[in-house]
VOTOR-108185 format. One line per field, with one value per residue (C-alpha): x, y, z; residue number from 0; residue in one letter. Coordinates in nm, 4 decimals. Example, Ala and Ser with C-alpha at 12.3 -4.5 7.8 and 13.67 -1.06 7.14 Angstrom:
residues 2
x = (1.2300  1.3670)
y = (-0.4500  -0.1060)
z = (0.7800  0.7140)
seq = (0  1)
type = (A  S)
***
This chain:
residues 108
x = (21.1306  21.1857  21.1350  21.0097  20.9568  20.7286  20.4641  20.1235  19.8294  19.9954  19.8971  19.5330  19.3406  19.2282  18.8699  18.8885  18.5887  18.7800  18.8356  18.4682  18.3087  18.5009  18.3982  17.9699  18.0961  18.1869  17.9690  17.6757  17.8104  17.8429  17.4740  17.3538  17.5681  17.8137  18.2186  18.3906  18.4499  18.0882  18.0127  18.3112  18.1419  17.8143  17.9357  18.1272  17.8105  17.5787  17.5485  17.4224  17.7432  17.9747  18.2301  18.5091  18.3948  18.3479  18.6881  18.8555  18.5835  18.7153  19.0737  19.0744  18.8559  19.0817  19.3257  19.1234  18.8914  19.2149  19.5944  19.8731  20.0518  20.3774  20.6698  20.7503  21.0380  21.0519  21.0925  21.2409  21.0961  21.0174  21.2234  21.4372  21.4265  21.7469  22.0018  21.8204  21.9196  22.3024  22.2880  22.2081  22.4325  22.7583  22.6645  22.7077  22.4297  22.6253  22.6226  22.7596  22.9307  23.2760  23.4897  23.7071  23.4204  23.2606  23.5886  23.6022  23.2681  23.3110  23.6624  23.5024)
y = (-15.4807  -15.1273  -14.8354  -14.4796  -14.3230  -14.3371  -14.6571  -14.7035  -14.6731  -14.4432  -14.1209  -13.9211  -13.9915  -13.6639  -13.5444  -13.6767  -13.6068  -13.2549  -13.1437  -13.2257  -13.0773  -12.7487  -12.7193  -12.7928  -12.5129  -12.2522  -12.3591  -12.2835  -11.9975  -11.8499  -11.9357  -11.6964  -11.4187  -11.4710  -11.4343  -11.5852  -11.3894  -11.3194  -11.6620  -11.6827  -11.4095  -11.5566  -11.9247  -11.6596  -11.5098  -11.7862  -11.9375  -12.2825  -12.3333  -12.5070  -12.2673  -12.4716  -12.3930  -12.0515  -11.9912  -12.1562  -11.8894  -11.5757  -11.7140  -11.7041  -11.3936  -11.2159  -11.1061  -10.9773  -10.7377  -10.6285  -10.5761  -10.6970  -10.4060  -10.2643  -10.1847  -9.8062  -9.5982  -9.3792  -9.0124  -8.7561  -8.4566  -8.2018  -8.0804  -8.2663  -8.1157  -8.2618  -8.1510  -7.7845  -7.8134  -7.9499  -7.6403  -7.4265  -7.5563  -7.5240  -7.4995  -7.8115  -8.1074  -8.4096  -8.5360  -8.4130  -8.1069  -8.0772  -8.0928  -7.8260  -7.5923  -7.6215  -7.5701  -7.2153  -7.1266  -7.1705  -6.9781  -6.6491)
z = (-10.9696  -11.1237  -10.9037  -10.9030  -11.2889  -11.5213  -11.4837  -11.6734  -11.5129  -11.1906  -11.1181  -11.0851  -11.4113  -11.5757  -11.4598  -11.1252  -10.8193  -10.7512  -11.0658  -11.1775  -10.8898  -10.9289  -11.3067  -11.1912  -10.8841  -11.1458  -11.3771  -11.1572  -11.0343  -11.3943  -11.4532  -11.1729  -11.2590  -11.0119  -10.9769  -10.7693  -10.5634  -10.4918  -10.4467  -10.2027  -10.0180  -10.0244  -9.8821  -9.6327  -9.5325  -9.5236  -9.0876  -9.2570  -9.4282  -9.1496  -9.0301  -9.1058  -9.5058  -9.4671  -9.2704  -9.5784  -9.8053  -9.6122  -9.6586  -10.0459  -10.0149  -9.8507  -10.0916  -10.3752  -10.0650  -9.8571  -10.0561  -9.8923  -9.6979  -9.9681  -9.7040  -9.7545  -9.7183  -9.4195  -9.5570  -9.2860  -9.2931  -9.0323  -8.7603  -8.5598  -8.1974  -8.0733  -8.4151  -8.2963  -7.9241  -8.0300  -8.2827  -8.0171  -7.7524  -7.9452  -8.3442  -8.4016  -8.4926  -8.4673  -8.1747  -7.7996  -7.7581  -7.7450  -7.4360  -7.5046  -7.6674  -7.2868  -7.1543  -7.3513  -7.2639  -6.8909  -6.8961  -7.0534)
seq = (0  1  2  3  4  5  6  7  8  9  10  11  12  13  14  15  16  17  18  19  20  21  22  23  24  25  26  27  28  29  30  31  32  33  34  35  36  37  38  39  40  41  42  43  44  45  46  47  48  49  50  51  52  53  54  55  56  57  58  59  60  61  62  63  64  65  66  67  68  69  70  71  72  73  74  75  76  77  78  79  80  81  82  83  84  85  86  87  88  89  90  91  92  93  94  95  96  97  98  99  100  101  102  103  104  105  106  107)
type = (X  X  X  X  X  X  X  X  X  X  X  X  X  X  X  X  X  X  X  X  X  X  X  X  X  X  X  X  X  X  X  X  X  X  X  X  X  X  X  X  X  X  X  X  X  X  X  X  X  X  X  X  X  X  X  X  X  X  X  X  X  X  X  X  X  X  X  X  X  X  X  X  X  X  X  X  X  X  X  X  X  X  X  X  X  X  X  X  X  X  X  X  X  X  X  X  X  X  X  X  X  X  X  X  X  X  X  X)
***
């Protein structure tokens, strides 16, 4: 007995229950005027429509209402409080002070 592979007969025959049902959902939709998107909004809206439905109706709505966030590069800008105290402390901004630059101050 062959397995897996092409067989006749096997698979989901074209036009099947889903596929008809969303052509007559757009279909009708197109006939009132309506996107979509508006009609996603509408089931959305609608408290007869079980909530299951409409959580599934907000889900695809989402993305064409609210645009994924972009990530963004952080730009510096400003002042930076502690490179100003470190500059003031011994004229340097990169990090501690020195050992020996204390050293000299405290000997003068």
């Amino acid at each position: 007995m062959p397995r897996g592979g092409k067989r006749p007969g096997a698979g989901r025959k074209p036009g099947g229950k889903n596929a008809r049902h969303s052509r007559n959902i757009v279909l009708e939709a197109l006939d009132r005027g309506e996107t979509p998107l508006q009609y996603m909004l509408a089931i959305m809206k609608d408290p007869t429509v079980p909530i299951e439905r409409r959580d599934e109706m907000a889900k695809a709505a989402a993305p064409y209402c609210h645009p994924k966030l972009q990530a963004s590069a952080v730009v510096a800008g400003g002042t930076d409080e502690l490179a100003d105290l470190l500059q003031e402390i011994n004229g340097t901004s990169r990090g501690l002070p020195r050992l020996d630059a204390i050293d000299d101050e405290t000997k003068h």
